[in-house]
Z-matrix of the N, CA and C atoms (Angstrom, degrees):
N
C 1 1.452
C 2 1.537 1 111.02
N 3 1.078 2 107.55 1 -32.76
C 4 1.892 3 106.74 2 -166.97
C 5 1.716 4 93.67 3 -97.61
N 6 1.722 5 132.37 4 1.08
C 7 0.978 6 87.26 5 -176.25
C 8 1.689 7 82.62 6 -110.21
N 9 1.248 8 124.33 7 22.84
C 10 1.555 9 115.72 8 -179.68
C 11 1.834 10 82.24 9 -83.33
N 12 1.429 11 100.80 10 -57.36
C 13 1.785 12 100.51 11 -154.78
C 14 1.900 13 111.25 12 -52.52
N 15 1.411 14 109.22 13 -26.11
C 16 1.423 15 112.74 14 169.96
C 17 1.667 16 110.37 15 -76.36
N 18 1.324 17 114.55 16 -64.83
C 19 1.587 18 97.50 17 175.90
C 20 1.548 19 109.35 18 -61.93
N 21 1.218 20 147.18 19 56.86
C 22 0.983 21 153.37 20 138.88
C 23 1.879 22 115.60 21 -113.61
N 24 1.429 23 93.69 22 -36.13
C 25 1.541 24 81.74 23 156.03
C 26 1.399 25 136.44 24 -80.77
N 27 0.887 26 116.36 25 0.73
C 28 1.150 27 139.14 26 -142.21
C 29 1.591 28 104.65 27 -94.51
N 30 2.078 29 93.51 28 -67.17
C 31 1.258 30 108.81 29 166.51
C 32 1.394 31 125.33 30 -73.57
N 33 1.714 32 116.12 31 -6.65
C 34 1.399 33 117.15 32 142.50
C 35 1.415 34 136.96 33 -18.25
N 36 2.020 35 95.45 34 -69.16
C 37 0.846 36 105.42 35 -166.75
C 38 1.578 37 110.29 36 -76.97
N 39 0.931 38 91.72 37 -16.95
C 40 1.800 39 93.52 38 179.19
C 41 1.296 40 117.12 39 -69.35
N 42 1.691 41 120.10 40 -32.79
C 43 1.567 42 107.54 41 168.38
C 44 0.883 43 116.68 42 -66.71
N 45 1.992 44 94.29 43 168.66
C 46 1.272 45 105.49 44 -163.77
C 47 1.672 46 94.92 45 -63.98
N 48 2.082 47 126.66 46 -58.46
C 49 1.118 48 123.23 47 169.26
C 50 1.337 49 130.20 48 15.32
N 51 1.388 50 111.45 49 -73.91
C 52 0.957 51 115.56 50 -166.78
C 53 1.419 52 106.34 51 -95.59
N 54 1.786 53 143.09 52 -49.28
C 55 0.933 54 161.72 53 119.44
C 56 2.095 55 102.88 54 31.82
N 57 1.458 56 90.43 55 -38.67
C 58 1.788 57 105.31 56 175.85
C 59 1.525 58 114.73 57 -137.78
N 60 0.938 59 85.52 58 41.94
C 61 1.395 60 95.36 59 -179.85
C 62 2.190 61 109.38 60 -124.21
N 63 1.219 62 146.65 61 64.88
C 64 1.453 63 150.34 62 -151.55
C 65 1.556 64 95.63 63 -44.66
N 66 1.485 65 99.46 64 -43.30
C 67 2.173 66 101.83 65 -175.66
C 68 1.129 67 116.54 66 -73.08
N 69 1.359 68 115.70 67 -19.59
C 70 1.450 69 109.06 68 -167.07
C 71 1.888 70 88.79 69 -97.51
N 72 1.078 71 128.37 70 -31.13
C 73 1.756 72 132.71 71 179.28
C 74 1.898 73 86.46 72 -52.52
N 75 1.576 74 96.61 73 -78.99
C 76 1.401 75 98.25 74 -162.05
C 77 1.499 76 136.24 75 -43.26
N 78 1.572 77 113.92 76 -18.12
C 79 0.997 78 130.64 77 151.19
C 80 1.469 79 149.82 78 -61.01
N 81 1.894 80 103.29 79 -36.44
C 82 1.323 81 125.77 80 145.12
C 83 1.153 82 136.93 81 -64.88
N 84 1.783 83 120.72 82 -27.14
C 85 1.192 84 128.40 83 -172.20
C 86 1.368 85 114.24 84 -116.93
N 87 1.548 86 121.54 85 123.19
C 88 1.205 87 117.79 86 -166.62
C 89 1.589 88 106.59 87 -74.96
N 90 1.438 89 87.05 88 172.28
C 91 1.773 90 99.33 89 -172.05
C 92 2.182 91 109.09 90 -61.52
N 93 1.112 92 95.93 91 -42.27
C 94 1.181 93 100.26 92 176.66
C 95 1.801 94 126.20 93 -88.91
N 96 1.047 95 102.91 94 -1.52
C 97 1.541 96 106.30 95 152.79
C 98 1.740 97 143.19 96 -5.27
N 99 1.350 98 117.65 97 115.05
C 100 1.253 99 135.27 98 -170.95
C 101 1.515 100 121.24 99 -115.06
N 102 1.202 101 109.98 100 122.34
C 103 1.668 102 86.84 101 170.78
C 104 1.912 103 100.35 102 -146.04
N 105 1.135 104 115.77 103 162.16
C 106 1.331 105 124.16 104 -162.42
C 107 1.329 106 90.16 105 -142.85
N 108 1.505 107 125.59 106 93.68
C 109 1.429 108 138.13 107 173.70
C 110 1.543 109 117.29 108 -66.08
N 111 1.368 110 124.06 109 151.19
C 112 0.761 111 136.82 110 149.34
C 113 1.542 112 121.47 111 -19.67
N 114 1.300 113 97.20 112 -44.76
C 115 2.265 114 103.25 113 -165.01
C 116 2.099 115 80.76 114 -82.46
N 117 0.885 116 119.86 115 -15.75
C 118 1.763 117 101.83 116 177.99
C 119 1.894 118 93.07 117 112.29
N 120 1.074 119 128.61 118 -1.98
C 121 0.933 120 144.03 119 -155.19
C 122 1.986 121 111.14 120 -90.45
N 123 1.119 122 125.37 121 142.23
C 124 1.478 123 117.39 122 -176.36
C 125 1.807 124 105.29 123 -122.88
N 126 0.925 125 86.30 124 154.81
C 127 2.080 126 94.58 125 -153.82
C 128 1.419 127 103.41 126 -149.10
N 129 1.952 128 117.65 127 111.18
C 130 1.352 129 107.68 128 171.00
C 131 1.670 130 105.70 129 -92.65
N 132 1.169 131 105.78 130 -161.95
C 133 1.535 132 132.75 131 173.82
C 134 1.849 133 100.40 132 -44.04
N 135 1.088 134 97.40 133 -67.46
C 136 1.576 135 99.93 134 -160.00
C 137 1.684 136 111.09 135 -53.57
N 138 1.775 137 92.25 136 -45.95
C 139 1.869 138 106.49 137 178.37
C 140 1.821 139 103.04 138 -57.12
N 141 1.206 140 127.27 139 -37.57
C 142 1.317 141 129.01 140 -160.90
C 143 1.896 142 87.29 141 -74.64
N 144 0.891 143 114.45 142 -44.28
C 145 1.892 144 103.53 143 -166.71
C 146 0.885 145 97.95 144 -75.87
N 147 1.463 146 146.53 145 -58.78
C 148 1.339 147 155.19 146 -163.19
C 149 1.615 148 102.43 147 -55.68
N 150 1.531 149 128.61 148 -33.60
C 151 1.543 150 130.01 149 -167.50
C 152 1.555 151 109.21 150 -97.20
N 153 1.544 152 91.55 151 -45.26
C 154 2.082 153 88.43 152 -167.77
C 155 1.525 154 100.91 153 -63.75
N 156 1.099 155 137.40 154 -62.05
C 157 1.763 156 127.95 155 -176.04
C 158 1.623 157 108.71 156 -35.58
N 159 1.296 158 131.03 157 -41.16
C 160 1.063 159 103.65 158 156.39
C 161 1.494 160 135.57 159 -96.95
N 162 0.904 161 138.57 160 42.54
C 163 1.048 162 126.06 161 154.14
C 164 1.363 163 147.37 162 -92.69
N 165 1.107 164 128.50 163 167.32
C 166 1.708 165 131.20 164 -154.26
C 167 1.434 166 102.08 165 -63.53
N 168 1.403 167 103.52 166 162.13
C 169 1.299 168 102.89 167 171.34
C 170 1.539 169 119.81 168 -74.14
N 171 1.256 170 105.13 169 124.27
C 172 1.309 171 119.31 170 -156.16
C 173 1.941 172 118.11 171 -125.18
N 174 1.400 173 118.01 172 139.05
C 175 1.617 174 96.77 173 -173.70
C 176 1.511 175 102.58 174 -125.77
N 177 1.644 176 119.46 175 114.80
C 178 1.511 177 94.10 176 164.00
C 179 1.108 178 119.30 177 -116.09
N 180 1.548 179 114.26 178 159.30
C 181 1.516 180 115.95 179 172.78
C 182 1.421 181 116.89 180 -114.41
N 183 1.366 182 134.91 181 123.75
C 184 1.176 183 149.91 182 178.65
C 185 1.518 184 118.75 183 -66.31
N 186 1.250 185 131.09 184 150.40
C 187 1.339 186 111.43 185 -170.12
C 188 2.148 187 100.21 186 177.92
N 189 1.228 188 103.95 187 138.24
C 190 2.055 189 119.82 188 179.67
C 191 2.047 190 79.33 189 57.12
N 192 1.037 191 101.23 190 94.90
C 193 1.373 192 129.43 191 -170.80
C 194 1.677 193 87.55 192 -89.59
N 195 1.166 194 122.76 193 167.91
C 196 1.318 195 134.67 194 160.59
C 197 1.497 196 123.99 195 172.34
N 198 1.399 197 101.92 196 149.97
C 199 1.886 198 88.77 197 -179.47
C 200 2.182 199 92.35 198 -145.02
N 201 1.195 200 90.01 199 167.93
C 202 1.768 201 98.82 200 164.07
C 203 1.142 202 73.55 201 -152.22
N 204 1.767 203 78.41 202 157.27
C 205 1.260 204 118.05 203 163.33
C 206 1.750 205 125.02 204 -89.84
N 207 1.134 206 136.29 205 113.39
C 208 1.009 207 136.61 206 -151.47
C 209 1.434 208 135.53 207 -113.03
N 210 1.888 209 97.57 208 -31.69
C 211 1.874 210 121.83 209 123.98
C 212 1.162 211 101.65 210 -158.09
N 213 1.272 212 134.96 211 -164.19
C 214 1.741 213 160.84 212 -131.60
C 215 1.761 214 88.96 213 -84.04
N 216 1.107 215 96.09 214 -62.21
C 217 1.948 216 107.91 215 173.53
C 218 1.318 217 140.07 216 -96.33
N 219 1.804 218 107.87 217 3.77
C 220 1.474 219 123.56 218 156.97
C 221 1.211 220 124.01 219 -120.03
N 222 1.257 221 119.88 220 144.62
C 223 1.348 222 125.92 221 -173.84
C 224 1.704 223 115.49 222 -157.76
N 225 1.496 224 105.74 223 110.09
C 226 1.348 225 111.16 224 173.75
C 227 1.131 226 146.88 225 -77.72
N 228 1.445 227 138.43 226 88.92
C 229 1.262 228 134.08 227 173.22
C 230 1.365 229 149.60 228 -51.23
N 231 1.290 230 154.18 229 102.16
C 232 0.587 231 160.85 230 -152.97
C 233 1.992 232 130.80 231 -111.78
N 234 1.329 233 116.61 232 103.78
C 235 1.723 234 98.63 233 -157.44
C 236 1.923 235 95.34 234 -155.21
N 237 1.932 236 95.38 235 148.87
C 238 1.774 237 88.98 236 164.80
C 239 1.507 238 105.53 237 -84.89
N 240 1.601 239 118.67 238 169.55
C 241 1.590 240 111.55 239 161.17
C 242 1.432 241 101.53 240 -150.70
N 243 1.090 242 124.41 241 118.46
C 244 1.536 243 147.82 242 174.52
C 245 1.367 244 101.65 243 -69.11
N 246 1.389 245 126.58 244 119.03
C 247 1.548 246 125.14 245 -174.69
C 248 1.435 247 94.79 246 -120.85
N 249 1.390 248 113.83 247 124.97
C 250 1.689 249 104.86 248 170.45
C 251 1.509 250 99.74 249 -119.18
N 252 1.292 251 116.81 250 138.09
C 253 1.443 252 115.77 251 176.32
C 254 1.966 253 92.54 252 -145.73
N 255 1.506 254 102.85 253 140.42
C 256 1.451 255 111.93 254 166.31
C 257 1.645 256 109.92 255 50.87
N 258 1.296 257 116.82 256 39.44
C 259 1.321 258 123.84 257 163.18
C 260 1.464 259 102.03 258 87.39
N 261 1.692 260 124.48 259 3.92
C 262 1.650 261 118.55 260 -165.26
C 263 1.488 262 88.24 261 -117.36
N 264 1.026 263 106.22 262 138.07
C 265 1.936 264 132.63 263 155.59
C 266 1.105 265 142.26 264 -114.57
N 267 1.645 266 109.92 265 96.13
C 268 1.462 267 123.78 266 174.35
C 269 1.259 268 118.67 267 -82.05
N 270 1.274 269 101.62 268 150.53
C 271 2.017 270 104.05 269 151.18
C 272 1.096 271 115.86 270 -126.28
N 273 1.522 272 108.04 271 171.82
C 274 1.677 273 105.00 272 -171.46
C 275 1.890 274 102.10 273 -159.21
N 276 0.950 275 110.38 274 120.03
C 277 1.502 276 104.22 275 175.56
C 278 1.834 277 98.08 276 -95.39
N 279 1.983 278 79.45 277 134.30
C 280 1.796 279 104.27 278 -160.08
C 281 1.319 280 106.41 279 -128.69
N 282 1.829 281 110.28 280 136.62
C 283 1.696 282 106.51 281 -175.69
C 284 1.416 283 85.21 282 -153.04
N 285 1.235 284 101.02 283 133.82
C 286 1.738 285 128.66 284 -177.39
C 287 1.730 286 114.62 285 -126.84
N 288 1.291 287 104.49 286 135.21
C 289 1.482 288 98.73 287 -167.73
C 290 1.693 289 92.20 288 -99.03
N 291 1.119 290 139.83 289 143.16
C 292 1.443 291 131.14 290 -174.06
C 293 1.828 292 93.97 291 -142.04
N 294 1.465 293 103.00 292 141.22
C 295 1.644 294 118.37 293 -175.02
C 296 1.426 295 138.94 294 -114.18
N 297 0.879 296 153.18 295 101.88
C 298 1.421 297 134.56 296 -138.03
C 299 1.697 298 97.43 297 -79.95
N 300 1.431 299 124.42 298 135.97
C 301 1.050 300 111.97 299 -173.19
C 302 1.715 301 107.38 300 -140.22
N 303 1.840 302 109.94 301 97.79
C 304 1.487 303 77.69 302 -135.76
C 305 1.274 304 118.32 303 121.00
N 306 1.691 305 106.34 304 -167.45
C 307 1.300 306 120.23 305 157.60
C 308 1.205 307 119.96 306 -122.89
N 309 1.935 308 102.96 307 28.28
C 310 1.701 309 116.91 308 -176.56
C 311 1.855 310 93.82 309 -123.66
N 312 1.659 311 82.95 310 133.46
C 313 1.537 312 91.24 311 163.21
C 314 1.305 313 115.54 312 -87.39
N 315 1.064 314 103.11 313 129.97
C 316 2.069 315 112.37 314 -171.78
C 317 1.886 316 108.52 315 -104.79
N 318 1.280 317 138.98 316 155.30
C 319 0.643 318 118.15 317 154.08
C 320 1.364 319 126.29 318 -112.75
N 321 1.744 320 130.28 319 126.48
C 322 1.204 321 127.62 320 -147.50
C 323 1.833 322 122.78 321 -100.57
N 324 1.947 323 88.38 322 -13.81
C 325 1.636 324 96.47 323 175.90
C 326 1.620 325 101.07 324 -164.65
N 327 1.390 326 104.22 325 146.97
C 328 1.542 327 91.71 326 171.51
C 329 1.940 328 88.68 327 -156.90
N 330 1.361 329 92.38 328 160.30
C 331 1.710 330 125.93 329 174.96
C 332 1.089 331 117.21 330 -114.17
N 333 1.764 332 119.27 331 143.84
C 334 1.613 333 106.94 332 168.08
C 335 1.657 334 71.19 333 -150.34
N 336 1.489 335 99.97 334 133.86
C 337 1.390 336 137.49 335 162.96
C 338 1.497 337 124.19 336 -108.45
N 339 1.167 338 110.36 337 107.57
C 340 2.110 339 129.37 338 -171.96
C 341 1.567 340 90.18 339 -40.46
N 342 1.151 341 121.05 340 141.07
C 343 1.418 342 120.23 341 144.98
C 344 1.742 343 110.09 342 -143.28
N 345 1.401 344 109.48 343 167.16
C 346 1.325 345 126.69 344 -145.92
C 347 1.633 346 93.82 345 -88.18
């Protein structure tokens, strides 16, 4: 059950919807937020709303899904996602720690690592 309701946020965040949407980010992403991009790059909360609304039209696909449980109110995900934008195709193996905060799952850190 918790790892349908997390890969559902997950692939949230990946639409475009939400992706351009600042309320629907700010709601998913906790206040204290981390992320360690793919480009080598480090990105809080505020940089993540301010960037995804604009960006290109973009498609990802999610894929070897995974989560642990890590305690009662953390839970780690684990997933590849193939991003194709403007005829180019990356991948990136991606793991986000997400927290229940509340009765909202937030997400509090995430990684995406280039792969070949």
């Amino acid at each position: 059950m918790i790892e349908a309701q997390i890969r559902r946020l997950e692939e949230s965040l990946l639409s475009r919807k939400t992706r351009s949407s600042p309320a629907a980010l700010a709601q998913l992403i906790a206040d204290d937020f981390v992320e360690f991009g793919a480009s080598g790059r480090i990105f809080d909360k505020a940089h993540i709303i301010a960037a995804l609304p604009a960006e290109s039209d973009t498609a990802y696909t999610l894929s070897d899904f995974r989560t642990r449980r890590l305690s009662s109110t953390v839970v780690l995900a684990t997933y590849r996602v193939t991003r194709s934008s403007a005829g180019e195709t990356r991948r990136s193996l991606r793991s986000s720690l997400w927290k229940l905060n509340g009765e909202q799952w937030q997400m509090v850190f995430h990684q995406g690592t280039a792969i070949d």
